[in-house]
MDTraj code that builds the backbone (N, CA, C; nanometers):
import mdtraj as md
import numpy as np

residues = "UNK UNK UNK UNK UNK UNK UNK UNK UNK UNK UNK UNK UNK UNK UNK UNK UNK UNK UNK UNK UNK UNK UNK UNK UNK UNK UNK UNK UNK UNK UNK UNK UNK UNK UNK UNK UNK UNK UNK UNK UNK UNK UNK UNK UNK UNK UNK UNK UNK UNK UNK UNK UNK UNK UNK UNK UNK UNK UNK UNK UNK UNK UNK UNK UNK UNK UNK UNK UNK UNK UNK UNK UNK UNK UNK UNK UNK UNK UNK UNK".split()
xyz = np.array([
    [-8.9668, 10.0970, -4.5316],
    [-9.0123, 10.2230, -4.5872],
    [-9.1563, 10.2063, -4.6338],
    [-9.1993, 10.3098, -4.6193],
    [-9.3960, 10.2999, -4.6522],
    [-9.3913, 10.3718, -4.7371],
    [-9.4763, 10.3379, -4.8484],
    [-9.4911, 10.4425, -4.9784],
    [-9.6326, 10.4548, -4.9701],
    [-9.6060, 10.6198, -4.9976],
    [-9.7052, 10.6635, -4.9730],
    [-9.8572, 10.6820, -5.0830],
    [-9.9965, 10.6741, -5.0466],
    [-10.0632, 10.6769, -5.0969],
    [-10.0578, 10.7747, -5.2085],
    [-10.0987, 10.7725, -5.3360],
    [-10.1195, 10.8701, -5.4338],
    [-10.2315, 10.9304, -5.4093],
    [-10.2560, 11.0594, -5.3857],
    [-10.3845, 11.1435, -5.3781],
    [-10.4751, 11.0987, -5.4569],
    [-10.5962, 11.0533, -5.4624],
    [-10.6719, 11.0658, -5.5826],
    [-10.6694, 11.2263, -5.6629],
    [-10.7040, 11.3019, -5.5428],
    [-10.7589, 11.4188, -5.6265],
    [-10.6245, 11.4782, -5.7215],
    [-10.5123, 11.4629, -5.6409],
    [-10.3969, 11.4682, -5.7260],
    [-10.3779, 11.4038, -5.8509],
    [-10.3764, 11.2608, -5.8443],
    [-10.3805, 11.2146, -5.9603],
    [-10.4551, 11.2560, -6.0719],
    [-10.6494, 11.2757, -6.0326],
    [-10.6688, 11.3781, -6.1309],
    [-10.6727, 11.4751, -6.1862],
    [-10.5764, 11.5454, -6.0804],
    [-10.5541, 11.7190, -6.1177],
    [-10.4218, 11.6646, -6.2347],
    [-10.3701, 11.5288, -6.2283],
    [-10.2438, 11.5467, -6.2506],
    [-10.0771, 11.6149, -6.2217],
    [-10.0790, 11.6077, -6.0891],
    [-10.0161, 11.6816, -6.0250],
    [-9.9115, 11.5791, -5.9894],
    [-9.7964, 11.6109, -5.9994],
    [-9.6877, 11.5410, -5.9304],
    [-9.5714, 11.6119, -5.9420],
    [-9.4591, 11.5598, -5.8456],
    [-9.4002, 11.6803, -5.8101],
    [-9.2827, 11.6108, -5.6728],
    [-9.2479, 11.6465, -5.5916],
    [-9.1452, 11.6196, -5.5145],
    [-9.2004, 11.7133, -5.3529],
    [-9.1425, 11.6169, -5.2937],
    [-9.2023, 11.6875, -5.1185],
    [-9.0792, 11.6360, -5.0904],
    [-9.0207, 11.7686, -4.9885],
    [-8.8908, 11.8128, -4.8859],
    [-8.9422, 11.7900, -4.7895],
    [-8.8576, 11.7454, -4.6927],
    [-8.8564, 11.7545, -4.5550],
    [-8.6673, 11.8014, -4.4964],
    [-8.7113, 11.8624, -4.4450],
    [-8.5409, 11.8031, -4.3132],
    [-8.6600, 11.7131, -4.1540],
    [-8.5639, 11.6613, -4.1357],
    [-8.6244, 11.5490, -4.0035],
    [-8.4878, 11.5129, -3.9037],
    [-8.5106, 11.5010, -3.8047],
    [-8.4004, 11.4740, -3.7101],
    [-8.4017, 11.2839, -3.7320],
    [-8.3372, 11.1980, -3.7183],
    [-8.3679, 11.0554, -3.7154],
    [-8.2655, 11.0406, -3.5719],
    [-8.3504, 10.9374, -3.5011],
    [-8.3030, 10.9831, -3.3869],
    [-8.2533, 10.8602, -3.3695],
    [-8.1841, 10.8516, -3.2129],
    [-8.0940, 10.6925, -3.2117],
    [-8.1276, 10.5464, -3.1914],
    [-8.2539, 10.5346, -3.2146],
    [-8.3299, 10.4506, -3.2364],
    [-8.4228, 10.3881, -3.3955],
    [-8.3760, 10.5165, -3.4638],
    [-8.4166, 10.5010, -3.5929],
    [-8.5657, 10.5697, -3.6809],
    [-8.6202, 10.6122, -3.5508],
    [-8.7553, 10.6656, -3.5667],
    [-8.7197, 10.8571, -3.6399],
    [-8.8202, 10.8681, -3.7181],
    [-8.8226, 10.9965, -3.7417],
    [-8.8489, 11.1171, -3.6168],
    [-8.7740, 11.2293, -3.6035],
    [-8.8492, 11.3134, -3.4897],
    [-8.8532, 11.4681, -3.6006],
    [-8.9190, 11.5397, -3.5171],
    [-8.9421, 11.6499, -3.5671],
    [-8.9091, 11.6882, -3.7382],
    [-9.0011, 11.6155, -3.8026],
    [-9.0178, 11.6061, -3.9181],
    [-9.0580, 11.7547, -3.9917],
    [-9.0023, 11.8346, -4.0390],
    [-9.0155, 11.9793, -4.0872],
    [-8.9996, 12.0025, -4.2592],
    [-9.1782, 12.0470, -4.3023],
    [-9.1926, 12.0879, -4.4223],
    [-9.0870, 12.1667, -4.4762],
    [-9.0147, 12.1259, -4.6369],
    [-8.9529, 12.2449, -4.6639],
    [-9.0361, 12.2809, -4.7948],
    [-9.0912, 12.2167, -4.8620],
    [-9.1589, 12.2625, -5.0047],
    [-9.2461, 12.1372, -5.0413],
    [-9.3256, 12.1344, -5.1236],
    [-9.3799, 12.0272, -5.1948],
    [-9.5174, 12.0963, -5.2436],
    [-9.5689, 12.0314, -5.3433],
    [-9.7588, 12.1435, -5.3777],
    [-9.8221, 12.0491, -5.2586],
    [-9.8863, 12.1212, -5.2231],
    [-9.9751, 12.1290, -5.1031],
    [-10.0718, 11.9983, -5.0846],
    [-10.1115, 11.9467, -5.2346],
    [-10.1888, 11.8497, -5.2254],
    [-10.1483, 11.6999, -5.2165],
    [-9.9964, 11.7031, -5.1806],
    [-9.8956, 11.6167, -5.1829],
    [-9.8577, 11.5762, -5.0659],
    [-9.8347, 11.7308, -4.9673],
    [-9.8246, 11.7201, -4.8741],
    [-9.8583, 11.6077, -4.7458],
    [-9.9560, 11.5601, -4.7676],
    [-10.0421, 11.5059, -4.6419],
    [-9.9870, 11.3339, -4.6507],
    [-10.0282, 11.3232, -4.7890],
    [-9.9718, 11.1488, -4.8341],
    [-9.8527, 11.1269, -4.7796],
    [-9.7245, 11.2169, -4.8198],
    [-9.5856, 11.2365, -4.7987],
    [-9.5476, 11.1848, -4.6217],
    [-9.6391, 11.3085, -4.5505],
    [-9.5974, 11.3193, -4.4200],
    [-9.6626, 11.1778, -4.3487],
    [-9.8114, 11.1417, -4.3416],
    [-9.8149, 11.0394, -4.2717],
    [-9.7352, 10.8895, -4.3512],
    [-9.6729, 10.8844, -4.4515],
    [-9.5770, 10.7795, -4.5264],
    [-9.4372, 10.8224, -4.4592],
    [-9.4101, 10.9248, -4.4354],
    [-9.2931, 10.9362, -4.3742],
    [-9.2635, 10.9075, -4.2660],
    [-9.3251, 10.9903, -4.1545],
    [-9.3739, 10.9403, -4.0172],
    [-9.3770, 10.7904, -3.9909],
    [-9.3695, 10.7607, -4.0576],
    [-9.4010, 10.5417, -4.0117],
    [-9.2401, 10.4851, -4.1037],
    [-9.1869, 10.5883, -4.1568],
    [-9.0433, 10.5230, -4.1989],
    [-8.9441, 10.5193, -4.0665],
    [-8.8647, 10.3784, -4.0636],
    [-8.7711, 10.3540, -3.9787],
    [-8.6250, 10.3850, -4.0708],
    [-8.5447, 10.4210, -3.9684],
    [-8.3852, 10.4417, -4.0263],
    [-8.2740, 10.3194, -3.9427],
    [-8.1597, 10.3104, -4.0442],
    [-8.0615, 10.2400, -3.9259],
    [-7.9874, 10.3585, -3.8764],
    [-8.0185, 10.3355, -3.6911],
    [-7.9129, 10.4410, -3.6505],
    [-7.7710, 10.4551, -3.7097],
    [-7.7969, 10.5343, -3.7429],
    [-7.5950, 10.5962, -3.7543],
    [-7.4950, 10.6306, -3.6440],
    [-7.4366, 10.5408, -3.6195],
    [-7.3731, 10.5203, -3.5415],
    [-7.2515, 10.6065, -3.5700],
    [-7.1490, 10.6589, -3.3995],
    [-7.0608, 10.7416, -3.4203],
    [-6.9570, 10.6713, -3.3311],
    [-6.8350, 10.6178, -3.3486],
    [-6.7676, 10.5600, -3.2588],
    [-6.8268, 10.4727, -3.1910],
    [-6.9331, 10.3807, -3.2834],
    [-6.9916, 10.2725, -3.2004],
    [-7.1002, 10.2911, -3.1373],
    [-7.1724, 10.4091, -3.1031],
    [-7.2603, 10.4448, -2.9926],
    [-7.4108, 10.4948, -3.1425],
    [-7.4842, 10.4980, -3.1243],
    [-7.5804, 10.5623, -3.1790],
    [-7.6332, 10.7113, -3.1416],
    [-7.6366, 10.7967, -3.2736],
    [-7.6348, 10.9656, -3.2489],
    [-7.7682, 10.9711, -3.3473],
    [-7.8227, 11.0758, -3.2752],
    [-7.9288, 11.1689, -3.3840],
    [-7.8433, 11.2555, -3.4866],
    [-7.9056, 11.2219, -3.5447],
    [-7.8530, 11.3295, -3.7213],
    [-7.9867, 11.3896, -3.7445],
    [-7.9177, 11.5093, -3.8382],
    [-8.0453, 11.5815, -3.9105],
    [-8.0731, 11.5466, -4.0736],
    [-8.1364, 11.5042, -4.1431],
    [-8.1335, 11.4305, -4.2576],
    [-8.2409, 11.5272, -4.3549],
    [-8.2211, 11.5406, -4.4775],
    [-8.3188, 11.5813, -4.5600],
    [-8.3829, 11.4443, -4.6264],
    [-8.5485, 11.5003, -4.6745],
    [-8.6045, 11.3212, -4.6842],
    [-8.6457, 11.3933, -4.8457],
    [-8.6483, 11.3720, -4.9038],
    [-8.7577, 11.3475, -5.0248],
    [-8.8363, 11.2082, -5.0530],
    [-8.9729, 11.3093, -5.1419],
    [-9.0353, 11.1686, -5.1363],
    [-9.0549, 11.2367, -5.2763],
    [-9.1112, 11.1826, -5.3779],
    [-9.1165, 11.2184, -5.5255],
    [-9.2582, 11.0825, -5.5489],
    [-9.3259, 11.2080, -5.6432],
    [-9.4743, 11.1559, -5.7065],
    [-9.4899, 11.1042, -5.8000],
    [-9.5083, 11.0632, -5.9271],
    [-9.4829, 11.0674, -6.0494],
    [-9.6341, 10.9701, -6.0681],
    [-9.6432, 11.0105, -6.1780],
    [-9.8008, 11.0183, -6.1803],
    [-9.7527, 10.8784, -6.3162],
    [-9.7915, 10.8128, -6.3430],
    [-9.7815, 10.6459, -6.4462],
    [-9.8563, 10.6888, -6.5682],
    [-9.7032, 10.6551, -6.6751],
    [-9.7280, 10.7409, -6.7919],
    [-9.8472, 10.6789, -6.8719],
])
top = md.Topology()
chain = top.add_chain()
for i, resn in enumerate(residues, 1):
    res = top.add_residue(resn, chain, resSeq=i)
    for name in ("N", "CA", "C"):
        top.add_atom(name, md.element.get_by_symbol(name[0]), res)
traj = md.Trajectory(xyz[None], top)
């Protein structure tokens, strides 16, 4: 899993907050069609290319490996 960069400009807006996705993870483990559902905007960008480079273990169905549809969060939190 890659964690993702903290915005600067975020950090000094002080902004933190939580970014949605739904994403297909496909049978190889790679993310596919990774789809915004919410997050503030300036969050956005860190989130998606940190996500994009996350691997999954296929989930396997009767032994064989299947695509699932998965919701991802990634959460900000700014260091008290």
């Amino acid at each position: 899993k890659v964690i993702p960069i903290y915005p600067a400009l975020a950090r000094i807006a002080r902004i933190s907050g939580t970014v949605r996705f739904t994403a297909i993870i496909a049978r190889d483990g790679t993310i596919q069609n990774l789809t915004l559902v919410s997050g503030h905007p300036m969050l956005v960008q860190a989130a998606t290319e940190a996500v994009r480079q996350w691997r999954y273990r296929p989930t396997l169905l009767n032994g064989d490996p299947v695509e699932v549809i998965a919701p991802i969060e990634v959460i900000f939190i700014l260091n008290q």
